[in-house]
N, C-alpha and C positions, 0 to 999 in steps of 0.2 A: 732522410725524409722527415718534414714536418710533420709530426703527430698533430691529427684534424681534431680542430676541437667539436666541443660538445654541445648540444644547446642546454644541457642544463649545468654547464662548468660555473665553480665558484659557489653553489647552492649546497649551503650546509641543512642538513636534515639529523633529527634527530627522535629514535625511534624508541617510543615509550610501550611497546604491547607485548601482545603473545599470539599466536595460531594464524589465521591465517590474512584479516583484511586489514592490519596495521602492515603487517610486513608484505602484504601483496603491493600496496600503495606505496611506501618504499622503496620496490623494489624497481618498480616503474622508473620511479626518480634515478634511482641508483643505473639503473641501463642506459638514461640519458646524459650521465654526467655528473650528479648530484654527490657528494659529498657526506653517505649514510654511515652515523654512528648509531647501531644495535643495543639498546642493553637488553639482558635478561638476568634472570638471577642465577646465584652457583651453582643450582641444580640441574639449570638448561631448559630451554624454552621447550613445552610439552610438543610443540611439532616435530621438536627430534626423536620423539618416538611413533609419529604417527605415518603407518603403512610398510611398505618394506624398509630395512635396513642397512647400509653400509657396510663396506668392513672397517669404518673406523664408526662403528656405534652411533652414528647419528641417522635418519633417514634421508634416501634420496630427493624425496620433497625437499627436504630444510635445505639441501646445499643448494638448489635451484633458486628454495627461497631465497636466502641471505648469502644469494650470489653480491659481488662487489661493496660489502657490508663491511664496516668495522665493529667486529663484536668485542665488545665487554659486557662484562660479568659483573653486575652490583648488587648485594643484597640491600633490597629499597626497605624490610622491615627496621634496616637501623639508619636510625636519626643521622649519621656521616654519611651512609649510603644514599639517603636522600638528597643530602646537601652537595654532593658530588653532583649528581644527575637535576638540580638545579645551577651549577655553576656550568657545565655543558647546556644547559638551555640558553643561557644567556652566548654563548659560540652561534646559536642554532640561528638559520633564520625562519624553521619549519620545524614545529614538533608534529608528532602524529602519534596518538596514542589511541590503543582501544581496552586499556581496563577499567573496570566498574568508578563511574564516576565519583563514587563517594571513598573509593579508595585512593583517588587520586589526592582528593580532597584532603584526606586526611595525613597523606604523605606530604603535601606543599607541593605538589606537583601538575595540579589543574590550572586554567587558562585566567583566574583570577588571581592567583598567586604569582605568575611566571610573568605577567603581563607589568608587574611592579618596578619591576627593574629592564623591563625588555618591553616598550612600547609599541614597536615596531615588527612583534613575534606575530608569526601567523601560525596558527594553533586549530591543530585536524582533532576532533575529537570523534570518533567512529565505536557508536553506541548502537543496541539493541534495538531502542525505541527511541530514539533523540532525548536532548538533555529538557526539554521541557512537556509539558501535559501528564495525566492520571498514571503513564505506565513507565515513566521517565527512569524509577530506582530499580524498573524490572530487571534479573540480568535475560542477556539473550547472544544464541548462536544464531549459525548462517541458515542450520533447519527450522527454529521459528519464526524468522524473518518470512523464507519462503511460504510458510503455514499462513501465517496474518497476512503477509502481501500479496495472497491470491496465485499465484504459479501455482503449489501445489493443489489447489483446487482444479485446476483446468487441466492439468497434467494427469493424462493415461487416460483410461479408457471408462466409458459411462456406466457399465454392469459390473466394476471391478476399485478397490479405493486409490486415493490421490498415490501418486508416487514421487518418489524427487526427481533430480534428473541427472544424479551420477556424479555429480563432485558438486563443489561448495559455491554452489551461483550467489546466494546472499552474500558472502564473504569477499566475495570475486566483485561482483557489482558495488559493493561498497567502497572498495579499495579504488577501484575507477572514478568512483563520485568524489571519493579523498582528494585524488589527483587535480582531479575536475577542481575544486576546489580550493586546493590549495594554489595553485596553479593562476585562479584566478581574482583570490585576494592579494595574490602578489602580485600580477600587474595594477588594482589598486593601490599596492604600497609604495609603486615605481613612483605611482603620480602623485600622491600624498603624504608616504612617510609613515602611515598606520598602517599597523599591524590589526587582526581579527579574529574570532572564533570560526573555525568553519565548524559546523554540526550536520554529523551526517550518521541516519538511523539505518539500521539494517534492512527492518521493517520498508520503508521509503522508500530506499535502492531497488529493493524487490517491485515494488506496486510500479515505479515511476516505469518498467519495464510491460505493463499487462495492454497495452494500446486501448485497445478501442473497449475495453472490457467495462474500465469505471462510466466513459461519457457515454457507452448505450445504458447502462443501470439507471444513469444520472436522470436522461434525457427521457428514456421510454420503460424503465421498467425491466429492462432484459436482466437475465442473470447468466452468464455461460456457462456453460456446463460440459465438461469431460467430453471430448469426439476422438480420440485415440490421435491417431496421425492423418485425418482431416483437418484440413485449415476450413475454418468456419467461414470465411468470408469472399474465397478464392477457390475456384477448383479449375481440373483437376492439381491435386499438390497433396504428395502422400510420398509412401514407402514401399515397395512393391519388392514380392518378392522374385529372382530367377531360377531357373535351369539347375544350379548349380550350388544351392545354397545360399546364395548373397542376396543381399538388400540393396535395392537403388532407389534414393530421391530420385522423384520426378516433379519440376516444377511447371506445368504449364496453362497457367494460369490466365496468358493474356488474350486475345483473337489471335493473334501473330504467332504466336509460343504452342497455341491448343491447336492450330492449322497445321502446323510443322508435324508436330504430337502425329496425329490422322494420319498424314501422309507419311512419315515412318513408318507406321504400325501396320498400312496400306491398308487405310480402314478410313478412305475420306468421305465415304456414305455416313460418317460422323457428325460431320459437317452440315448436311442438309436433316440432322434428327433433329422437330423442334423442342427437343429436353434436353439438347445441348449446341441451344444455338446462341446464347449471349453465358455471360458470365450468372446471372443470379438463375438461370435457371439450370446450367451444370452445376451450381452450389445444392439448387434444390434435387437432384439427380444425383448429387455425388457418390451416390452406393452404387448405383449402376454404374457410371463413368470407372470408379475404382475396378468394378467386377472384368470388363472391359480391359485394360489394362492388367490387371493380375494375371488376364488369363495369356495374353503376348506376353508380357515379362516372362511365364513361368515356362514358358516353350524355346527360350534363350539363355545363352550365359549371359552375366555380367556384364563381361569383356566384350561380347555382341550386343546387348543392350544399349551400353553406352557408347560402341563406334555410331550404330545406327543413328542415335539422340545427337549427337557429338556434329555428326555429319549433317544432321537437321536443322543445328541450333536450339536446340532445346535442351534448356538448362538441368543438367543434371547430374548426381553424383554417386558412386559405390559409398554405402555406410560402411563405413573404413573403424576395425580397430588399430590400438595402438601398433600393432607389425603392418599393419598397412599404412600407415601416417605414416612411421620410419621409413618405409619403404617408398614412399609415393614421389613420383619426381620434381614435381610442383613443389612441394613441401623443401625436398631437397636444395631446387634450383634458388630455393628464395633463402636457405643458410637457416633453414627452421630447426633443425637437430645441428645441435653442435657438439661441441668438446671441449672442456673447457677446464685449465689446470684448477689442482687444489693443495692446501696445506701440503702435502710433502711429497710434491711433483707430480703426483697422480693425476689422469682427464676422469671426467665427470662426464657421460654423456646431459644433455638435456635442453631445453625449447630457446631458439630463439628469441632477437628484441620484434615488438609490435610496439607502434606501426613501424614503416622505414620511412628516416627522412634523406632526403637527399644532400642536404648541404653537412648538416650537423646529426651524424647517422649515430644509433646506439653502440652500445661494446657492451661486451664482459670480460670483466679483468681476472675473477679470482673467483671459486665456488665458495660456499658459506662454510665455515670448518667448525674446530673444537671452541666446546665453551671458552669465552675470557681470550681467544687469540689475540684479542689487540688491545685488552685494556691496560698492561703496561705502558703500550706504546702510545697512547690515548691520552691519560692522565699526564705523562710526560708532553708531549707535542702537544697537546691543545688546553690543556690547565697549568702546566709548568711545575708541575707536582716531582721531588725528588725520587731520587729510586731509591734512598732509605726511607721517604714516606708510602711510598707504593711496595716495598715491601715490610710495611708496617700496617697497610693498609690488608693484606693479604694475611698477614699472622692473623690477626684479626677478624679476619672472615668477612671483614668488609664488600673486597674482590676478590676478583680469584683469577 
C-alpha cells in the first residue's frame, strides 16, 4: 500500500527553544508532516523534568512533546555549537524559536543574522511581550502572559482572586499563533520567494482571546469583572451540579436551546416568566435562572441529566477528568488517546492529531526520547559531517 502523504511533507523546520510554546508549534508541524530537527542542550530541555516521570527519566509530557522530532543535543554556549545550528538554519525553511531575544542575538542565531545567507527563511520568534515597545527585553512565561492579557483577571469568582485555568494557555495559544504564522508567511514565500520575521508575544496570544472584553472598555467604559461560571453575556450557560457528585455544562443560551431546557426540566411555565423571556433579561436574572436549574440537576445523576438534555437537544456536557476523557467514546471513536512506539520498542500512551484532515490526515511516527538521539544521525545526513568529526565533536562537549 501507498503511504498517504502529508500536507505538510518536505517542510523542514528547525527548532531553536525550550518549554513549552516553541516546541508546541513544532510539534503541530511535525504531526502534519514537517520535517522537525530539535536542539537542546546536553543537559536536556527543562520539560523533561516537568510533572510526572517515565521510566526512562524523561517526563511523559516531553515524549508527547517532541513526538516525531529529531533531537540533538548542542551546547549553543560554544562558538562551534553555534555555528552548527547556524549551518542547519540554512537546511531549515522554518526556524521557531522562543529564547530571550538578546540571547539569541548574541549566539548569531536571531532573524537578522540567519536571514544573511538564507533570504528566503521564515523565522517564528515566540517572545514574552514581542520583539518591539518599552517591555520588549522583559523575560516572560505562559503565567504572565495570562496576568497582562486579561484571562486571569476574569477568571473565577468575584469575592475570591484571579485563578489560572489549569495548564499552560499562554504557552498553548502562542504556539497556535506560531503555526498561524508561519504557515502564512510561507504561502507569501510561494508567490514571492521572501522569506520574514513572524513575531508573536505571549502577552498578544492571550488578549487576542478576551472577545468582547477590550471593544466594550474601548467603546463604553465597561471593565469585566470575575462572575465564576456565568457567561456574561448569554444565559442560561453554567456548571451545574448532580445527584451523584458530577458536574454538567449546560449551554442554553439561545430561544431554541432555553425552550428545549423548560421542557426537559418540565418546567415550561419558564417560558411565560417575564425575567426570562428574551436573552438580556435571563442574563439580568442569571442567579435565579441558575438557582432553577441547580436545583433539577441536583435531584438527577449525570448520566440522567445528560440522556434527558441529549434527548432535548440541548447542548451539553459531564465536566470530565482525565479517566473520563480516556474513557469517553467520542474521544475514543475519533483516535484521541493513542499509543505510540518509542526509543526502545516501548508505547507511549498519549493525545491524538488536531484538527483531522481528510485527504492529507496527521501521524505520529515516533514519541520524543533521550537527549542527542539523532544528533549523530543529523550532522551526518543533513551537514555531511564525518563520524570522526562528530565524534570529535562529542569528546568535546560540543554534542552529545
Amino acid at each position: 500500500m501507498t503511504e498517504q502523504k502529508t500536507a505538510l511533507q518536505g517542510l523542514r523546520v528547525l527548532e531553536i527553544g525550550s518549554l513549552v510554546a516553541a516546541s508546541s508549534a513544532t510539534r503541530i508541524m511535525g504531526d502534519f508532516g514537517a520535517e522537525v530537527i530539535k536542539i537542546e542542550p546536553p543537559s536536556g530541555d527543562n520539560l523533561r523534568a516537568w510533572g510526572a516521570v517515565s521510566p526512562t527519566g524523561s517526563s511523559w509530557w516531553w515524549q508527547m512533546q517532541s513526538r516525531n522530532k529529531q533531537l540533538v543535543s548542542v551546547d549553543l554556549k560554544k562558538p562551534e555549537g553555534q555555528a552548527i545550528v547556524r549551518d542547519l538554519a540554512r537546511w531549515a525553511d522554518v526556524v521557531v524559536a522562543n529564547l530571550r531575544p538578546a540571547t539569541l542575538r548574541n549566539w548569531g542565531l536571531d532573524y537578522s543574522r540567519l536571514k544573511e545567507n538564507h533570504p528566503s527563511l521564515v523565522y517564528v520568534q515566540i517572545t514574552g511581550h514581542g520583539l518591539t515597545g518599552p517591555y520588549q527585553d522583559r523575560p516572560g512565561f505562559g503565567n504572565i502572559a495570562e496576568a497582562m492579557g486579561g484571562i486571569r483577571y476574569v477568571t473565577g469568582y468575584p469575592d475570591r482572586p484571579p485563578v489560572r485555568t489549569g495548564v499552560s494557555l499562554g504557552d498553548e495559544l502562542a504556539a497556535l499563533y506560531g503555526v498561524i504564522g508561519a504557515l502564512t508567511a510561507l504561502r507569501h514565500r510561494d508567490n514571492t520567494g521572501e522569506g520574514q520575521l513572524v513575531d508573536v508575544a505571549l502577552t498578544e496570544s492571550v488578549l487576542s482571546l478576551t472577545e468582547a472584553m477590550m471593544p466594550e472598555y474601548l467603546n463604553e467604559g465597561i471593565i469585566q469583572e470575575r462572575s465564576g461560571n456565568q457567561l456574561l453575556r448569554a444565559a442560561p450557560s453554567g456548571t451545574y451540579p448532580t445527584a451523584d457528585g458530577s458536574w454538567v455544562a449546560i449551554g442554553a443560551n439561545t430561544e431554541g436551546t432555553f425552550a428545549a431546557l423548560a421542557s426537559a426540566m418540565n418546567r415550561v411555565d419558564l417560558l411565560s416568566d417575564p425575567r426570562f423571556a428574551d436573552n438580556p433579561q435571563r442574563v439580568k436574572h442569571a442567579d435565579v435562572l441558575d438557582e432553577v436549574i441547580t436545583k433539577w440537576t441536583s435531584s438527577l445523576t449525570a448520566t440522567l441529566v445528560l440522556e434527558k438534555l441529549t434527548t432535548a437537544q440541548v447542548p451539553a456536557g459531564l465536566v470530565m477528568s482525565a479517566k473520563d476523557i480516556a474513557q469517553d467514546p467520542q474521544f475514543l471513536a475519533r483516535d484521541m488517546m493513542v499509543r505510540v512506539p518509542a526509543d526502545q520498542g516501548e508505547f507511549v500512551g498519549m493525545l491524538g492529531v488536531v484538527p483531522r484532515l481528510s485527504a492529507t490526515p496527521g501521524r505520529i511516527l515516533l514519541a520524543g526520547g533521550a537527549v542527542g538521539r539523532d544528533s549523530s544521525d543529523v550532522l551526518q545526513r543533513v551537514l555531511g559531517r564525518s563520524l570522526i568529526d562528530i565524534d570529535r565533536l562529542k569528546a568535546e562537549g560540543v554534542i552529545r
